[in-house]
C-alpha positions as CSV (number, residue, x, y, z in Angstrom):
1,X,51.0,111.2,118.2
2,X,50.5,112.8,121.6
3,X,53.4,112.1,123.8
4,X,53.3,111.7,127.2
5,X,56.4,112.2,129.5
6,X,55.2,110.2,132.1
7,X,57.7,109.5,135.6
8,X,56.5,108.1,138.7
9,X,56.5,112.0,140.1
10,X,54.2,113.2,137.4
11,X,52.3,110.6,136.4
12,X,51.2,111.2,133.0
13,X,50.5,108.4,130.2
14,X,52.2,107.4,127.1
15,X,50.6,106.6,123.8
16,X,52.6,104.9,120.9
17,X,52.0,103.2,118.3
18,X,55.4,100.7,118.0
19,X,54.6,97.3,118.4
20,X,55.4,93.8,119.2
21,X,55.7,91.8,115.9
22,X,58.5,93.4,113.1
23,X,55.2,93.8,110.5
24,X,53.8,96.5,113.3
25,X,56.4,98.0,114.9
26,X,56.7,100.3,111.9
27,X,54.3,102.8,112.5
28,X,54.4,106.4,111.7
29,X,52.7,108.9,114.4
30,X,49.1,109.6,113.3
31,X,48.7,113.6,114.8
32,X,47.7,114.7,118.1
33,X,44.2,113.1,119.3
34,X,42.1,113.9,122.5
35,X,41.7,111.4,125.5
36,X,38.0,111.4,124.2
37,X,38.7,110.4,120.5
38,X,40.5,107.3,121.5
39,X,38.5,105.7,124.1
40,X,37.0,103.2,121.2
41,X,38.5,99.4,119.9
42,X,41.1,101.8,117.3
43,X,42.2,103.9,120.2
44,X,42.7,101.2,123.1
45,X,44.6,99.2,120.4
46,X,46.7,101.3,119.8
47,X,47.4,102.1,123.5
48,X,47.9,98.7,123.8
49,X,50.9,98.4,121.1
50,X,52.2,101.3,122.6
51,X,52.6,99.4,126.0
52,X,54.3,96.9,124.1
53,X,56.4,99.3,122.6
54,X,58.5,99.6,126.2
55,X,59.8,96.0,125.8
56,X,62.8,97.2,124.3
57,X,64.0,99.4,127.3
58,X,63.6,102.6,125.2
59,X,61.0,105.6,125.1
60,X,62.3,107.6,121.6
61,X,65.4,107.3,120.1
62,X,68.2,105.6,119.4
63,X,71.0,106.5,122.5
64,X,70.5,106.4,126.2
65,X,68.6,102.9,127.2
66,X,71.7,100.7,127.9
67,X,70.9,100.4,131.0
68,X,67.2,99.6,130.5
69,X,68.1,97.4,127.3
70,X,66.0,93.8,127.7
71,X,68.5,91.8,127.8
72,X,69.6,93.9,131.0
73,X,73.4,93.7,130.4
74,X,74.7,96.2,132.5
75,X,73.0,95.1,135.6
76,X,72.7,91.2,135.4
77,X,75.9,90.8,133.5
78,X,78.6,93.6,134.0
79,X,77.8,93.7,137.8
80,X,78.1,89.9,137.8
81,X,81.3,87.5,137.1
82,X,80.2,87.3,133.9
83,X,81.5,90.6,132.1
84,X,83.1,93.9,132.4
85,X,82.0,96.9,130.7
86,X,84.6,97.3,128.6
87,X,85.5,100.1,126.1
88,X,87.8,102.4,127.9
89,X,88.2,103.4,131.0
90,X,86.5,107.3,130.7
91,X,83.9,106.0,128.7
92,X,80.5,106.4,130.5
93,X,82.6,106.1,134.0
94,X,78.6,106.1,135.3
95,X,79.1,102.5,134.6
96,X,82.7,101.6,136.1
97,X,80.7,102.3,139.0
98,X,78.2,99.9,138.7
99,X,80.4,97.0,137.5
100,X,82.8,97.3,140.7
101,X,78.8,97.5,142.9
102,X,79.8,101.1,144.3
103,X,76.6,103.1,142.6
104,X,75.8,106.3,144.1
105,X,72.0,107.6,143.7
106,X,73.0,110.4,141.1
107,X,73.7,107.7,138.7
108,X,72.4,108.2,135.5
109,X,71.8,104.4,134.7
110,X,69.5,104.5,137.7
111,X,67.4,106.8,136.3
112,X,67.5,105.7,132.8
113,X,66.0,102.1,133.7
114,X,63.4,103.8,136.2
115,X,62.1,106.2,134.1
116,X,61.7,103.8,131.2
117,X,59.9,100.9,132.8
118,X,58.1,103.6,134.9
119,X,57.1,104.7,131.4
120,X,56.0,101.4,130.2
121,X,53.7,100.8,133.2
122,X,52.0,104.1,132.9
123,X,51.3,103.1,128.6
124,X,50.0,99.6,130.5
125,X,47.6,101.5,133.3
126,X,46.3,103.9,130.5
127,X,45.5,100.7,128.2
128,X,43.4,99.7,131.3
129,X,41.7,102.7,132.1
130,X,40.8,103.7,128.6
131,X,39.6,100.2,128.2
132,X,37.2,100.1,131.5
133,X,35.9,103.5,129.9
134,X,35.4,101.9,126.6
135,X,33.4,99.1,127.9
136,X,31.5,101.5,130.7
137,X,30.6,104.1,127.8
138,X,31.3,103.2,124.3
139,X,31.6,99.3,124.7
140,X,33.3,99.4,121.1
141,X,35.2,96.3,122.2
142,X,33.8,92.9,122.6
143,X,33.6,91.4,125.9
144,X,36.2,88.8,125.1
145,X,38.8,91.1,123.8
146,X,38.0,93.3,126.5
147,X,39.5,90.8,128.8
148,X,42.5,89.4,126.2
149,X,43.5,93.5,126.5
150,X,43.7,93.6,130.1
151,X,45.2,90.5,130.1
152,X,48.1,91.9,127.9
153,X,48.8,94.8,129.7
154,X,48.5,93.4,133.0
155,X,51.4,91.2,131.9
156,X,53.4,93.8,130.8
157,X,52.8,95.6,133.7
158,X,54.3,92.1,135.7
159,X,57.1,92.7,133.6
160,X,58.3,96.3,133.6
161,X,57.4,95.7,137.7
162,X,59.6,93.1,137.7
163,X,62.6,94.1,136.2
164,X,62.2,97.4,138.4
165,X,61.8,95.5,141.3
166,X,65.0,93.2,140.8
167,X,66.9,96.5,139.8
168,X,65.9,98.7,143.1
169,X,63.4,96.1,145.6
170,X,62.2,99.6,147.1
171,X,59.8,100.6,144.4
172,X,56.0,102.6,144.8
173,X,52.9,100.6,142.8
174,X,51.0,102.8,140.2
175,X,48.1,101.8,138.4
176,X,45.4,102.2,136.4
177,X,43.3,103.8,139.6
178,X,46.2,106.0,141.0
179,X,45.7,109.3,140.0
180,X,48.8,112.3,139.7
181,X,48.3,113.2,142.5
182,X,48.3,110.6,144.5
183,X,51.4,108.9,142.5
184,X,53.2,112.1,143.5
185,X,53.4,110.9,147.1
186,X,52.9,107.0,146.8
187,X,55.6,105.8,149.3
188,X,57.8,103.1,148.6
189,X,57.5,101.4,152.1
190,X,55.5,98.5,150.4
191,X,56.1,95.0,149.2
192,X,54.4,95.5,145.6
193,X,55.4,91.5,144.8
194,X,52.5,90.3,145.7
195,X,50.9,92.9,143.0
196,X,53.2,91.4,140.6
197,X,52.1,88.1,140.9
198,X,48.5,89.2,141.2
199,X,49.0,90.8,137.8
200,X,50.8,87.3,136.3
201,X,48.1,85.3,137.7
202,X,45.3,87.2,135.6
203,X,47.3,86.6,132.8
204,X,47.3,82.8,132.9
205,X,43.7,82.9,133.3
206,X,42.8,85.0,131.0
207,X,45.5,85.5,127.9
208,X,44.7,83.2,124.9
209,X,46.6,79.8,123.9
210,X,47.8,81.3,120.6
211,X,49.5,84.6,119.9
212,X,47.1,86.8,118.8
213,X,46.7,88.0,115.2
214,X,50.0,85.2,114.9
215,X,52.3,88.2,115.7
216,X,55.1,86.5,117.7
217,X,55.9,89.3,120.0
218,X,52.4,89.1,121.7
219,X,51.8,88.1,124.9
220,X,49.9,84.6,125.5
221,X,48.9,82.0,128.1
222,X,52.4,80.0,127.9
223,X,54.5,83.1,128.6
224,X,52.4,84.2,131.4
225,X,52.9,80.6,133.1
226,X,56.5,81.0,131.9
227,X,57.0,84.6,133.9
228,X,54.6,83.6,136.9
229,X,56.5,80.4,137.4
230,X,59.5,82.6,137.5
231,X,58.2,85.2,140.1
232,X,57.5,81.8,142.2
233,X,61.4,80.8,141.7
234,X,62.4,83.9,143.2
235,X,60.1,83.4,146.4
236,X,62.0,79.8,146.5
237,X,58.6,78.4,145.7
238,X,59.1,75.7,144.0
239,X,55.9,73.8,144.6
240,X,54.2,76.5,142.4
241,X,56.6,77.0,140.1
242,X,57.7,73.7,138.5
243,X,54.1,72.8,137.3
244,X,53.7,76.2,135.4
245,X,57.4,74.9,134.2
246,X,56.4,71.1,133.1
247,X,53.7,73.0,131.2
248,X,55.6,75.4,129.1
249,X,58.0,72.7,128.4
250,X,55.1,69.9,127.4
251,X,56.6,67.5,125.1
252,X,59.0,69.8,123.0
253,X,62.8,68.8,122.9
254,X,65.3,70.9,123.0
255,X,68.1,69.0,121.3
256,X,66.3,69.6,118.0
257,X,66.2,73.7,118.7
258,X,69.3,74.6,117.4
259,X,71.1,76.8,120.1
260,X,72.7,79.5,117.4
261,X,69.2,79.8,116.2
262,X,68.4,82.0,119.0
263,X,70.5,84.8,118.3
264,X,70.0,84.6,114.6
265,X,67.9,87.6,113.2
266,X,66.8,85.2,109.8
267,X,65.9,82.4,112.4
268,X,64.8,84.0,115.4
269,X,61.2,83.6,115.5
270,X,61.7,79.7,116.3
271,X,60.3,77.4,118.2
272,X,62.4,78.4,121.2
273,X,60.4,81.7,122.0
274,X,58.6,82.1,125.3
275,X,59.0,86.2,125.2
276,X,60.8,88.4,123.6
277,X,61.5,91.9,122.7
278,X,60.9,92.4,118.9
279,X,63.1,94.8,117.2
280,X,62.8,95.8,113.7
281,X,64.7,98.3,111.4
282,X,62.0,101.2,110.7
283,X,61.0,101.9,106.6
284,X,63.1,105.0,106.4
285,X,66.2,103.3,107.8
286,X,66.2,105.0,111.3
287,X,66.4,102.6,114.1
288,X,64.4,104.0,117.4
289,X,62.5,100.1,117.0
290,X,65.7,98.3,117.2
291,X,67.5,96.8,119.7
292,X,69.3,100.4,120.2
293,X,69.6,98.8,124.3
294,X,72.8,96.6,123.1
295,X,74.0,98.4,120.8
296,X,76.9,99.7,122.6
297,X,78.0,95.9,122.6
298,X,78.9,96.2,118.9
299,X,82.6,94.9,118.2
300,X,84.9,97.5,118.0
301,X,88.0,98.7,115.9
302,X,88.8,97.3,112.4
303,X,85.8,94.9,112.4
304,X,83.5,95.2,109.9
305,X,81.2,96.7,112.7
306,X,83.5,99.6,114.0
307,X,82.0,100.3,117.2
308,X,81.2,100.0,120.4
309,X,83.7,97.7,122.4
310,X,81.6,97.1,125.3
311,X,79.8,94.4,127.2
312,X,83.1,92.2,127.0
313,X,83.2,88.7,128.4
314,X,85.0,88.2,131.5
315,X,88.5,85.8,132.2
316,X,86.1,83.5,134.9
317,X,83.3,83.0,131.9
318,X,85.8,82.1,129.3
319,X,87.6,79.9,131.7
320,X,84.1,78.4,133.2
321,X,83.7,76.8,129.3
322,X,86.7,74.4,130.5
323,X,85.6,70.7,130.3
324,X,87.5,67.8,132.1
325,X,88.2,64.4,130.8
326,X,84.9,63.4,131.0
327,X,82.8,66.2,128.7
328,X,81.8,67.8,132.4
329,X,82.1,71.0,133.5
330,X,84.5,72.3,136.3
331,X,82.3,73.1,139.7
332,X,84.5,74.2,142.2
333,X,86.3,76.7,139.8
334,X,88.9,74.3,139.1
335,X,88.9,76.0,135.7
336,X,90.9,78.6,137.4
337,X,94.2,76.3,137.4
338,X,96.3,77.4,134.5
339,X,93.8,79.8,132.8
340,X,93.5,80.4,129.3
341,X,94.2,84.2,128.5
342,X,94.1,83.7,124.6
343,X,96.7,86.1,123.8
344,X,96.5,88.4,126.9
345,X,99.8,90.0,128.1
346,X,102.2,88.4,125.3
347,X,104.7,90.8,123.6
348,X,104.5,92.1,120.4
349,X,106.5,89.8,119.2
350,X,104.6,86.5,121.3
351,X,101.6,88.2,119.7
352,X,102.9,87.9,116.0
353,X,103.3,84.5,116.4
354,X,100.7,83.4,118.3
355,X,98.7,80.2,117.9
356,X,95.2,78.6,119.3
357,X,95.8,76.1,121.4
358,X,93.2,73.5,119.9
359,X,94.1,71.2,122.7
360,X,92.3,73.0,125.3
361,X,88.6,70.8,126.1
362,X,86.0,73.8,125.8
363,X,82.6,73.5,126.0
364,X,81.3,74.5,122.1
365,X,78.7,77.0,123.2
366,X,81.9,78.9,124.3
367,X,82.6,80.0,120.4
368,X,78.9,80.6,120.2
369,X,78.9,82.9,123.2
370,X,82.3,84.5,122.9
371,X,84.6,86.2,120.4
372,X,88.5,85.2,121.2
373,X,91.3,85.4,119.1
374,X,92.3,82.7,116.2
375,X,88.2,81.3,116.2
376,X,85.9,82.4,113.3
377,X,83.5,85.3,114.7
378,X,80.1,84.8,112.6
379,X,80.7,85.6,108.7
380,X,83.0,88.5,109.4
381,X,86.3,86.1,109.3
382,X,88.6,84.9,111.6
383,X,89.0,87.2,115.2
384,X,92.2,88.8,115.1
385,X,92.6,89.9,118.7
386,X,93.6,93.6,120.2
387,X,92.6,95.1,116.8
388,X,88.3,94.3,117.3
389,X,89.1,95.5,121.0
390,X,88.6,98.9,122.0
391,X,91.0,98.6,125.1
392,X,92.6,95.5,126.0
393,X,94.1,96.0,129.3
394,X,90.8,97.7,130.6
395,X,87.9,95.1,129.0
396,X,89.9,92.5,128.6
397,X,90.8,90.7,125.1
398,X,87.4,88.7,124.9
399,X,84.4,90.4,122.7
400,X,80.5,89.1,122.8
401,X,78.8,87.5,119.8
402,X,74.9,87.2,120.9
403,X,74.1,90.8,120.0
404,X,75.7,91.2,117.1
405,X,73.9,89.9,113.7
406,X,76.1,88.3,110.7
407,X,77.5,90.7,107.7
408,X,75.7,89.8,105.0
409,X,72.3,90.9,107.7
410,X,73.6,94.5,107.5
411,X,71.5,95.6,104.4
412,X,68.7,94.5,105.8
413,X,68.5,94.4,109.3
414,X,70.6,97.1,110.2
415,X,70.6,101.1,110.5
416,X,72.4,102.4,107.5
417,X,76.4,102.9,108.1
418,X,75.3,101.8,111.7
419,X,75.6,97.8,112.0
420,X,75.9,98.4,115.3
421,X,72.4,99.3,115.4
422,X,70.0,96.3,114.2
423,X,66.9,94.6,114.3
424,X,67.5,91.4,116.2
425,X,65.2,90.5,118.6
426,X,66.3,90.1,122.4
427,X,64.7,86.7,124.0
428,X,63.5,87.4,127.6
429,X,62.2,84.0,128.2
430,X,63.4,81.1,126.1
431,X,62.8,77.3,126.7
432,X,66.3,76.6,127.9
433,X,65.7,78.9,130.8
434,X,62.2,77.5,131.8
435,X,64.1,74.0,131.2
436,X,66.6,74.9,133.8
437,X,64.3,76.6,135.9
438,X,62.4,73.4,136.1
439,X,65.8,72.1,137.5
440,X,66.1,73.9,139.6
441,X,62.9,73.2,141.0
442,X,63.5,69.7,141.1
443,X,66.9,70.0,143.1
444,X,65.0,71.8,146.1
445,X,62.0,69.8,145.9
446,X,64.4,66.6,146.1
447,X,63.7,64.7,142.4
448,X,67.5,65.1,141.5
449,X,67.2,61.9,138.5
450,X,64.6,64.8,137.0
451,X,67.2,67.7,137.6
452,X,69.3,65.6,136.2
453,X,67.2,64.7,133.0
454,X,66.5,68.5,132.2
455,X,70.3,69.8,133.0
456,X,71.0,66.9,130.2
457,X,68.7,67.4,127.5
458,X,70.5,71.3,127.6
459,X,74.0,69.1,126.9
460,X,73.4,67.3,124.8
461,X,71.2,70.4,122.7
462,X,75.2,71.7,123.2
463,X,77.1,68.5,121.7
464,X,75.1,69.1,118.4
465,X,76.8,72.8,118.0
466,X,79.4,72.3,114.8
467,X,83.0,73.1,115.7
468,X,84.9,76.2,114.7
469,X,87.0,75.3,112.1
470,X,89.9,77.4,110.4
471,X,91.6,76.0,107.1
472,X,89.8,72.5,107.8
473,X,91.3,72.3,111.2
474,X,89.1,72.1,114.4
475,X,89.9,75.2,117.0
476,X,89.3,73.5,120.0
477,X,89.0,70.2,121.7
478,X,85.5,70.5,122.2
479,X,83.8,68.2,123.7
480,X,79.9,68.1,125.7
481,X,78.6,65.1,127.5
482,X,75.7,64.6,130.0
483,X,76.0,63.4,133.5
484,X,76.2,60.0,134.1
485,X,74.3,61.0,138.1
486,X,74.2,63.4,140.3
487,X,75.3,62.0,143.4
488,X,73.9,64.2,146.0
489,X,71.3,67.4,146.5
490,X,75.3,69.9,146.7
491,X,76.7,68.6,143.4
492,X,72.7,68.7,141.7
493,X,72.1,72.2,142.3
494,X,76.1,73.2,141.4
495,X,75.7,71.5,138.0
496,X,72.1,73.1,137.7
497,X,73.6,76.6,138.1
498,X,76.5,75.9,136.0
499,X,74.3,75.2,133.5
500,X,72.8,77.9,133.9
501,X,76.1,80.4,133.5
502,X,77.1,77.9,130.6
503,X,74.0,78.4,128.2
504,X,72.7,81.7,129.5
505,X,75.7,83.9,129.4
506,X,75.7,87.6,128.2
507,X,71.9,87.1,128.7
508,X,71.3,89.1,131.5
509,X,70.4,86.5,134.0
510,X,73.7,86.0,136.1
511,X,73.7,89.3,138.5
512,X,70.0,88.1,139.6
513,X,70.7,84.6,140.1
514,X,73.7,84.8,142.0
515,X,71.6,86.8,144.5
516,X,68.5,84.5,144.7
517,X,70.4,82.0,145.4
518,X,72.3,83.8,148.2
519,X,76.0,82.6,147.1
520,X,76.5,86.6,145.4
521,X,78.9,87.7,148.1
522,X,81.3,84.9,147.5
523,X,80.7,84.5,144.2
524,X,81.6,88.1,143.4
525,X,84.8,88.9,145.7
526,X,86.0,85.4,144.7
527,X,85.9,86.8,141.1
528,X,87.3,90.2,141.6
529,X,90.3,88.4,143.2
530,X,90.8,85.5,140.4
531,X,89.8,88.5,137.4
532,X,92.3,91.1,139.3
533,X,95.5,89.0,138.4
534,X,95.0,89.9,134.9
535,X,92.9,93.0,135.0
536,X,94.0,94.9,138.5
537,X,91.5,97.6,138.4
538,X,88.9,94.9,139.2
539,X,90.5,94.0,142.5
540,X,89.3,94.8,146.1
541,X,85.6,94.6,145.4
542,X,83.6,94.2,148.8
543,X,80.4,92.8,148.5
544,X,77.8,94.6,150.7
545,X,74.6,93.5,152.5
546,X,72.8,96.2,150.6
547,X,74.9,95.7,147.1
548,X,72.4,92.6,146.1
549,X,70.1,95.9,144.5
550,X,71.0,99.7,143.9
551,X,69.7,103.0,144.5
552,X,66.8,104.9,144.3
553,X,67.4,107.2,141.4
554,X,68.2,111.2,143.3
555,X,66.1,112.5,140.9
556,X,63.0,110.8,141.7
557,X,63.4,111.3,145.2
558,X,63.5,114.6,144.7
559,X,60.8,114.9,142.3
560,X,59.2,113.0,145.4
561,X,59.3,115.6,147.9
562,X,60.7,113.2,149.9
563,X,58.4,110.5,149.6
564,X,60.4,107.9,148.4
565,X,63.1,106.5,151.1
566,X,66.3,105.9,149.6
567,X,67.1,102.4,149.7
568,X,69.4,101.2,153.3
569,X,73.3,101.2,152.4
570,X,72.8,104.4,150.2
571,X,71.6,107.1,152.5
């Protein structure tokens, strides 16, 4: 396969032949072939798969994409309330930095998730311009697949923009009519929204109802609406947004979508699915088509994992799973008051004889979301504390669950002596987030009885969740229930965006949010003063006009000449 090491600076194009459905990802590289000997249906195909190949954050190999990893944990999670980075304290210190919002622009995670998604938009721009040669010189491609193609790449394109643009705001637009040159001094003194949109917009109108060839990673008409309705929500336009919402959401109903289903490797393909990235274990056992982007989430010590120990839920989430008497969250942090630390700063001895507190109301996803001590942690048995954690007083004594696949998966659907390392599929849009998008629409375009309706139909999806149980006995007090009202436009959109932190946690969403809805500066020095009574390092963190996005990557300013403009707060 010729390979193409294409940045923004240099502007070549990448040709690969992973896919988006696990029957196609594994491919094996067909030889070196000339620009000439693929501009025909076989060639721009293959191109196309190739731009789909990005999804997963990572251009060849199986170390290095964490920061670009779809589920976008480090940014939208560790740099939130959410979660800390965990492991140890020396352990990729590149990311201490980002998780207490002091990045500098030699940052290697900066660079990482630019050049990546910079790489996926060149594979998309090349699937366009070998495709307008095609149908100018060959025409090997039928008019109406002609357009389906663009279609597909032009949404990937929205995407890889996208999560760029939420990552850095400052970014230059490439595409398929940009040569190297020019992209070797494209400025980044442009809004390239607008662009994005323009790109989602084609895709509604022109992708296909049905996934094409069946292949569940594809691209289709509902996930375009899905993604442009989204790119609306972050403009605050909600009159755009919510009908591209009510018609992704149709008639299906949630409370029969089993919540644990999504994070299920045997059960993931469900009806749930708006977009994902699809991961798959290659033939040979090697894992460069995996979800290698979370693998460093793996649970640590004597688990039957063994590694990584990062991506570790925070105090505030664990606590934000409180319930009060009534089945209803707590939405003025009064889940604060007499935290639960599971068995966080006991003696040895307190330790040895430590026991759950099943009195405590929790939420159930809670148990789905998080590993704590005492509480059965998939099929691997019950969680026995410090010795899954790779450094208590540093992460924290909470581990994650959603990234991690079940023991008896391993054979299967995981790298060889590398369980760490496995073919679950990372959602990027799933119904419960266009639900609660929709929401959130409603709040701010004053219908709060239909915020209400949709915040519900996520609880009581939740009550259905079966209790952790040890020896017959229930771990918790766990208890769900939907609102009865909401009272006011204030307590609608706090209970939509606690419902958002409830079912989307360790999802990648939270960092983003927070900023959209312009509550990140409390939110986060609020946090760091709560989490720093427990874990001091985390205490003193200042939240900056320019924090709500990061540098400009050094490296591509340079390679720049000094076009791009580092971002302000950075210089």
């Amino acid at each position: 396969m010729k390979k193409y090491a294409l940045y923004i600076a240099t502007l070549c194009f990448g040709l690969s032949l992973s896919g988006c459905g696990k029957d196609f990802l594994n491919k094996n590289p067909q030889g070196a072939l000339s620009e000439e000997q693929v501009i025909n249906s076989e060639g721009v195909e293959a191109n196309l798969l190739g731009a789909y190949g990005l999804l997963n954050g990572n251009v060849s190999g199986t170390w290095g994409n964490s920061s670009s990893a779809p589920s976008q944990w480090l940014f939208g999670e560790v740099a939130s309330d959410n979660a800390h980075k965990g492991s140890e304290l020396a352990d990729d210190p590149s990311m201490n930095r980002i998780e207490m919002l002091i990045p500098n622009p030699a940052n290697v995670h900066l660079s990482q998730m630019w050049q990546a998604y910079y790489e996926g938009i060149a594979r998309c721009n090349r699937t366009i311009a070998l495709l307008r040669r095609d149908q100018g010189e060959e025409n090997t491609i039928s008019a109406a697949r002609a357009v389906e193609i663009e279609a597909e790449s032009r949404m990937l394109r929205a995407h890889y923009y996208f999560y760029l643009w939420r990552v850095f705001r400052n970014i230059p637009w490439v595409d398929e009519n940009t040569s190297p040159d020019e992209a070797r001094i494209i400025p980044n003194d442009a809004d390239v929204y607008p662009n994005i949109i323009a790109d989602a917009q084609f895709a509604v109108e022109n992708l296909p109802d049905a996934k094409i060839n069946g292949e569940m990673g594809r691209m289709d008409r509902t996930t375009a609406k899905a993604y442009l309705g989204k790119l609306y929500l972050y403009q605050a336009n909600y009159g755009l947004a919510l009908p591209l919402f009510k018609e992704v959401i149709g008639g299906k109903d949630i409370t029969g979508m089993p919540f644990q289903n999504n994070f299920n490797v045997d059960t993931e393909d469900g009806p749930e699915v708006v977009m994902a990235s699809k991961h798959a274990i290659n033939p040979d056992g090697s894992g460069d088509n995996a979800n290698v982007g979370d693998m460093l989430a793996g649970v640590h010590g004597t688990s039957p994992v063994g590694c990584c120990g990062f991506h570790q839920p925070s105090f505030d989430l664990v606590n934000a799973y409180k319930v009060d008497a009534s089945g209803l969250p707590y939405l003025n942090r009064e889940y604060r008051v007499d935290p639960y630390l599971s068995d966080f700063g006991q003696t040895d001895d307190e330790k040895a004889a430590y026991v759950v507190d099943t009195a405590i109301r929790f939420d159930p996803r809670l148990d789905y979301t998080v590993g704590r001590r005492g509480i059965p942690y998939l099929d691997y048995g019950v969680m026995p504390g410090d010795a899954w954690i790779r450094m208590v007083n540093w992460g924290g004594p909470f581990i994650g669950i959603k990234a991690m696949i079940n023991q008896s998966q391993f054979a299967s659907n995981a790298v060889p002596g590398l369980p760490y390392v496995t073919g679950l599929d990372v959602n990027i849009i799933r119904l419960a987030d266009v639900i609660l998008m929709a929401a959130e629409c409603e709040v701010e375009l004053g219908n709060l009885n239909g915020a209400m309706a949709y915040v519900n139909a996520i609880r009581l999806r939740a009550a259905t969740l079966p209790p952790k149980q040890v020896n017959g006995v229930t771990m918790a007090t766990y208890v769900v229930q939907p609102y009865a009202s909401f009272p006011d436009a204030t307590y609608a959109r706090n209970a939509v965006r606690m419902e958002r932190r409830l079912e989307l946690a360790m999802e990648g969403h939270r960092f983003y949010d927070l900023v959209r809805w312009g509550i990140v500066k409390e939110t986060i020095e609020s946090y760091s003063a709560f989490e720093s009574q427990y874990l001091p390092v985390y205490g003193g963190v200042v939240f900056l006009p320019h924090s709500a996005y990061f540098p400009i990557p050094q490296i591509e300013i340079d390679r720049s000449a000094g076009t791009l403009i580092q971002n302000d707060g950075y210089r």
